[in-house]
VMD Tcl script that draws the C-alpha trace (Angstrom):
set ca {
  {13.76 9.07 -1.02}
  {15.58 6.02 -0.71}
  {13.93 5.00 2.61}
  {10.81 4.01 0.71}
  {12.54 1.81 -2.14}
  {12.14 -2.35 -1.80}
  {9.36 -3.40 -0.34}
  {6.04 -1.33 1.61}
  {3.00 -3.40 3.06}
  {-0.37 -1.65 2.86}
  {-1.33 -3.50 6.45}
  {-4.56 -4.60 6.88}
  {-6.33 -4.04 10.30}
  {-7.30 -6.89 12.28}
  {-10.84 -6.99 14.06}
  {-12.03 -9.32 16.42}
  {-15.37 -11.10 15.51}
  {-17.32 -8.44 16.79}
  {-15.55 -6.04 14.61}
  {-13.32 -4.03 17.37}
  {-9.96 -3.27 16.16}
  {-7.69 -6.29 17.71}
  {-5.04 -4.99 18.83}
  {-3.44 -7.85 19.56}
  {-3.22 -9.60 16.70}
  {-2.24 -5.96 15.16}
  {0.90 -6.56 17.56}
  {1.51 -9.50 16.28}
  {1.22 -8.60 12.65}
  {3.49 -5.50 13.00}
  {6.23 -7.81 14.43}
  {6.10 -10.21 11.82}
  {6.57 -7.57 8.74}
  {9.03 -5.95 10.53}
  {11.49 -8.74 11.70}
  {10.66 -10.42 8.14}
  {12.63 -7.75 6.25}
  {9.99 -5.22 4.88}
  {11.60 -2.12 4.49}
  {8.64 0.20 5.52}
  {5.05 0.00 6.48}
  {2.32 1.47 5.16}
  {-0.72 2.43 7.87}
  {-4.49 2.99 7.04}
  {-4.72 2.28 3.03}
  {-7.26 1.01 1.69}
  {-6.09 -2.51 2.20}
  {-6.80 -1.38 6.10}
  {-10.22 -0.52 5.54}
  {-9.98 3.06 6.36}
  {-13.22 4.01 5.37}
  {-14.91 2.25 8.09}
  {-12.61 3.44 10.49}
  {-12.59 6.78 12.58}
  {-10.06 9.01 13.13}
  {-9.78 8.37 16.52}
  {-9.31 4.31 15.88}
  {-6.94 5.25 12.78}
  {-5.27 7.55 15.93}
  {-4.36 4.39 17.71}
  {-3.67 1.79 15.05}
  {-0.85 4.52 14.22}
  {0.17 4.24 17.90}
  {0.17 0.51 18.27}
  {2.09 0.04 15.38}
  {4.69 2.12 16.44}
  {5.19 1.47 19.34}
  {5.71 -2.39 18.05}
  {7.95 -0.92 15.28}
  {10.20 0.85 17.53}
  {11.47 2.48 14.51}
  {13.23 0.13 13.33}
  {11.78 0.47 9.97}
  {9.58 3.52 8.39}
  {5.60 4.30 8.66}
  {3.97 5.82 6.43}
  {0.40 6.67 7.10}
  {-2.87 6.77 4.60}
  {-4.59 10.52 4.55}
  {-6.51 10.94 1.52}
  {-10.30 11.84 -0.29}
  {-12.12 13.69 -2.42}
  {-12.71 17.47 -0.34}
  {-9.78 19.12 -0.52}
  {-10.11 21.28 2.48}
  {-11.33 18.29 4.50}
  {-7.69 16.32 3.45}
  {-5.72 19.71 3.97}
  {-7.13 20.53 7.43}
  {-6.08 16.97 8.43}
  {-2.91 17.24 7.33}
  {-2.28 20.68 9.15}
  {-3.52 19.18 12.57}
  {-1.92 15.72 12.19}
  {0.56 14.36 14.53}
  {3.99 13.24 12.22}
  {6.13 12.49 14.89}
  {7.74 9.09 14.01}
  {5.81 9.10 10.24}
  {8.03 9.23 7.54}
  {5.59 9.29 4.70}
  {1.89 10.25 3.89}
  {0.22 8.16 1.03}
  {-2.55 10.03 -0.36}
  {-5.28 8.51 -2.98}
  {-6.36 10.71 -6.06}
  {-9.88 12.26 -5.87}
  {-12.61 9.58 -6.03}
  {-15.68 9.69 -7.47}
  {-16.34 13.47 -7.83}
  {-13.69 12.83 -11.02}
  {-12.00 15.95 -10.95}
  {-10.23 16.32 -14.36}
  {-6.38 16.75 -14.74}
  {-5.97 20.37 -13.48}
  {-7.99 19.91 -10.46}
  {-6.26 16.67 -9.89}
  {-3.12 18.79 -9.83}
  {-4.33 21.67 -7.68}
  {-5.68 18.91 -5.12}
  {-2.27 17.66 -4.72}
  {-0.34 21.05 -4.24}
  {-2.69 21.91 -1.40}
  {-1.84 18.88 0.28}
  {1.61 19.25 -0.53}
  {1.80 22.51 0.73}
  {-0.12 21.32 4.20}
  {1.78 18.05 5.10}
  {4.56 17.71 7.68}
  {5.87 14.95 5.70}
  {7.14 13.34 1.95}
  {3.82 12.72 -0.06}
  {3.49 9.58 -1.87}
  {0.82 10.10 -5.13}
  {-1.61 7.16 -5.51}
  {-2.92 6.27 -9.23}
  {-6.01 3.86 -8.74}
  {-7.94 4.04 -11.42}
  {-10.00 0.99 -10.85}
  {-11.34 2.84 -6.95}
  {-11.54 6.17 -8.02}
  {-12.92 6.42 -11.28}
  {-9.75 8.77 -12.94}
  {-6.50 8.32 -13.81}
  {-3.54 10.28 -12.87}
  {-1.96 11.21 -16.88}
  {1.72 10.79 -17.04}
  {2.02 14.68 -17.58}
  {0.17 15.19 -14.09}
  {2.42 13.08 -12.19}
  {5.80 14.73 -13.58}
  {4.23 18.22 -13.14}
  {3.23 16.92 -9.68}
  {6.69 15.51 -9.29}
  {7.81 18.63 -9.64}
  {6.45 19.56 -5.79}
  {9.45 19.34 -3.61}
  {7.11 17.32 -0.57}
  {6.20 15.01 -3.25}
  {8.50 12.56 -3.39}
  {6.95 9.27 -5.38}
  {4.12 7.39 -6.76}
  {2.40 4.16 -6.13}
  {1.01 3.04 -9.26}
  {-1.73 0.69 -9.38}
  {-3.15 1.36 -12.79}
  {-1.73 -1.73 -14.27}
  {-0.87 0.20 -17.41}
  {2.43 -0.98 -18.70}
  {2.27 1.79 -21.70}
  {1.72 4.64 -19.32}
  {4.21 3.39 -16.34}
  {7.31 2.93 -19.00}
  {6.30 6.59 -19.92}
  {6.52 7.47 -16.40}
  {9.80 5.73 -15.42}
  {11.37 7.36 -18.61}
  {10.39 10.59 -17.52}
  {10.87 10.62 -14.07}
  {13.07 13.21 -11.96}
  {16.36 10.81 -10.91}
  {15.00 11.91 -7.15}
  {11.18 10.37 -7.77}
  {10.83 6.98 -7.18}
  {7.93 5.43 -8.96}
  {6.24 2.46 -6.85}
  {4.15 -0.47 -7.90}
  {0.70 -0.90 -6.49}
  {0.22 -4.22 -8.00}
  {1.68 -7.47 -6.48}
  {1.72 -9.64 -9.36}
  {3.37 -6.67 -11.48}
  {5.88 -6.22 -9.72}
  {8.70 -8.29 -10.79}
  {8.21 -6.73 -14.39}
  {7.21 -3.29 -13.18}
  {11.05 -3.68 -11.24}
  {12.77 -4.53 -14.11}
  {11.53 -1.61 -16.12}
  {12.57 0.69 -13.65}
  {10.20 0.85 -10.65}
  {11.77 0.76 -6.94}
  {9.46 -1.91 -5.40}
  {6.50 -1.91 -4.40}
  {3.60 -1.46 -1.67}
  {2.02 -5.11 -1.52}
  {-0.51 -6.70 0.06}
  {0.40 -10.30 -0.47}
  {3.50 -9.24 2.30}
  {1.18 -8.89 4.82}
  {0.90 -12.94 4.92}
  {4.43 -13.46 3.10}
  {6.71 -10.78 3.51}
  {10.10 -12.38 4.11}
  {9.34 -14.27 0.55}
  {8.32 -11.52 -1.08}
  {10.77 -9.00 -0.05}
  {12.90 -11.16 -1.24}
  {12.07 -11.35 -4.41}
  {11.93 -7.57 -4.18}
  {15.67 -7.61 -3.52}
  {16.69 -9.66 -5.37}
  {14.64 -7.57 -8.44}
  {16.60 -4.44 -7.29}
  {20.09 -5.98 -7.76}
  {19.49 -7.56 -11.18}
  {19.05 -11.08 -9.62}
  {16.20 -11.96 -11.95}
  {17.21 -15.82 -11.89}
  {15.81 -15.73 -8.15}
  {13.62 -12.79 -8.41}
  {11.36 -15.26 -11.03}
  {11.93 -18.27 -8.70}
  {10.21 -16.53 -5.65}
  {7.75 -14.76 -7.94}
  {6.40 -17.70 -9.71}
  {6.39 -19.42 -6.35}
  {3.91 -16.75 -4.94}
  {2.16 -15.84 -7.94}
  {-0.60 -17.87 -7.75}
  {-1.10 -16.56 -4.27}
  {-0.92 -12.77 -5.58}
  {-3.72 -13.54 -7.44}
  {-5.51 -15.96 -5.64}
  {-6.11 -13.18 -2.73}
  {-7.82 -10.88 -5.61}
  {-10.40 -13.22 -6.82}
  {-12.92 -11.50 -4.28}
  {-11.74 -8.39 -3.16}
  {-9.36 -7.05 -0.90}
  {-8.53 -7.22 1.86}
  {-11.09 -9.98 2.16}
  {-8.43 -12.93 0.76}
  {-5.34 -11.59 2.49}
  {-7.31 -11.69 5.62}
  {-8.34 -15.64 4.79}
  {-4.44 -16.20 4.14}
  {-3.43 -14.19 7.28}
  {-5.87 -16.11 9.67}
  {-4.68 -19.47 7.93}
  {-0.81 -18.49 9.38}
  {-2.88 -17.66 13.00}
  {-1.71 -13.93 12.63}
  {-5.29 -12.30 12.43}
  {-9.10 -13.24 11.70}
  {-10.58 -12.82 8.68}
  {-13.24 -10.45 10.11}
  {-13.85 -6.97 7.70}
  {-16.40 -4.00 8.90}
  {-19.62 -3.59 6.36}
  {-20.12 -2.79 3.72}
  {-16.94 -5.03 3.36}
  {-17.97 -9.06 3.11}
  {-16.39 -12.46 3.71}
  {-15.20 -13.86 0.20}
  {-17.01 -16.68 -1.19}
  {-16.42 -20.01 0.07}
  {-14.19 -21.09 -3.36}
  {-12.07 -18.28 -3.20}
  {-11.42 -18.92 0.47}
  {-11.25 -22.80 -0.29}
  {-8.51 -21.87 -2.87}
  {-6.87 -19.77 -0.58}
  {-6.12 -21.95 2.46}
  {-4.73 -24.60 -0.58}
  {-2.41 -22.49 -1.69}
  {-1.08 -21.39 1.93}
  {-1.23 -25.31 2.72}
  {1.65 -25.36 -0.39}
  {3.58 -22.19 0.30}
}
mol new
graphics top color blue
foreach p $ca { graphics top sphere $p radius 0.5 }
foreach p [lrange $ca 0 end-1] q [lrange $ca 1 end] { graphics top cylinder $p $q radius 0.2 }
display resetview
């Protein structure tokens, strides 16, 4: 699945201060991944704060971002959570005209151990009209996919990759060593992923490309052809940004970045919360220098 190696942005959904989607500014942020040289986008994660956001909105953030796309690049779109016939049904009414990709989270807190882990997945895999990308987040949903589920996963012939966001260096080499040559295995961790690349990973879905993504795409490329003179130029340049936009929670700091370039607000829905004024202090600095 070579259409989802380099660099994926989770996008984050603009609202307007009274917490409407802006659709505008969701415009303008589509343009300026695309004609920045991302090579696909990545729709409702959980950088886009699809919890708080209905189907129906979810419907036409889809829609606005392809239409702004025009696809020149792929989509792939967020369908995930913890009732397995809830996820499936989705999947089996969904519209995947123009989507490329479906990134789906493991199970949150119900915990499901490894087997049902496993049998969640098939279902899914079994329902979608389109490549499934796994999603190991420990730190949201309480489990963590084992290296043996993933390969047995990989296994699936509409499962196609990975995005890793454990931050387990142990358990990712494991993976990459493993691997079928056909699944790509994906870092979900910005600041990882110039090492994660070197070990063997094919990019990454970021969040710090939202604000940055010619930079950082870059440095993705760069990563990908053994360039690692310039890969660690551009990553130490942006590094302190990666983690700056962490400090307290996402997509809170991305958002502070992103309104400090004039491409969105910083507005999130509840439970959600502006970071604290440090953080966001810190922030604007570091975009001030970048």
């Amino acid at each position: 699945m070579e259409k989802f190696r380099g660099t994926g942005v989770a996008m984050v959904t603009p609202f307007k201060e009274n917490f409407d989607i802006d659709f505008d500014a969701l415009k303008i942020l589509t343009e300026h991944l695309v004609s920045n040289g991302v090579n696909y986008l990545v729709v409702m994660g959980t950088t886009g704060e699809n919890p708080t956001i209905t189907e129906f909105e979810q419907t036409r953030i889809l829609e606005t971002v392809m239409e702004v796309n025009e696809n020149r690049i792929p989509v792939v779109f967020g369908i995930g959570g913890n009732n397995t016939k809830s996820v499936v049904d989705r999947m089996k009414s969904f519209n995947y005209d123009g989507v490329s990709g479906i990134l789906s989270a493991s199970p949150y807190y119900n915990k499901p151990n490894q087997a049902g882990i496993v049998d969640h997945y098939m279902q899914l895999a079994d329902a979608s009209g389109a490549p499934i990308i796994l999603y190991n987040v420990p730190g949201r949903t309480g489990s963590m996919m084992s290296v043996d589920t993933i390969l047995k996963l990989a296994e699936h012939e509409n499962i196609v990759a990975v995005k890793e966001a454990s931050g387990d260096f142990v358990h990712c080499m494991s993976l990459i060593r493993q691997k079928p040559d056909d699944f790509l295995v994906i870092s979900g961790d910005d600041n990882y992923t110039l090492p994660f690349t070197a070990a063997g990973m094919a990019g990454v879905i970021s969040v710090v490309g939202n604000a940055y993504p010619k930079e950082f795409s870059q440095m993705v490329r760069y990563a990908l052809d053994g360039n690692f003179e310039n890969a660690r130029y551009l990553h130490y340049r942006l590094l302190p940004m990666m983690n700056a936009i962490f400090d307290d929670g996402n997509p809170g700091g991305i958002k502070v970045a992103l309104k400090e370039l004039n491409i969105c607000g910083s507005a999130m829905r509840a439970p959600l919360h502006d970071v604290l004024p440090e953080v966001a202090a810190n922030i604007k600095k570091l975009a001030s220098q970048l």
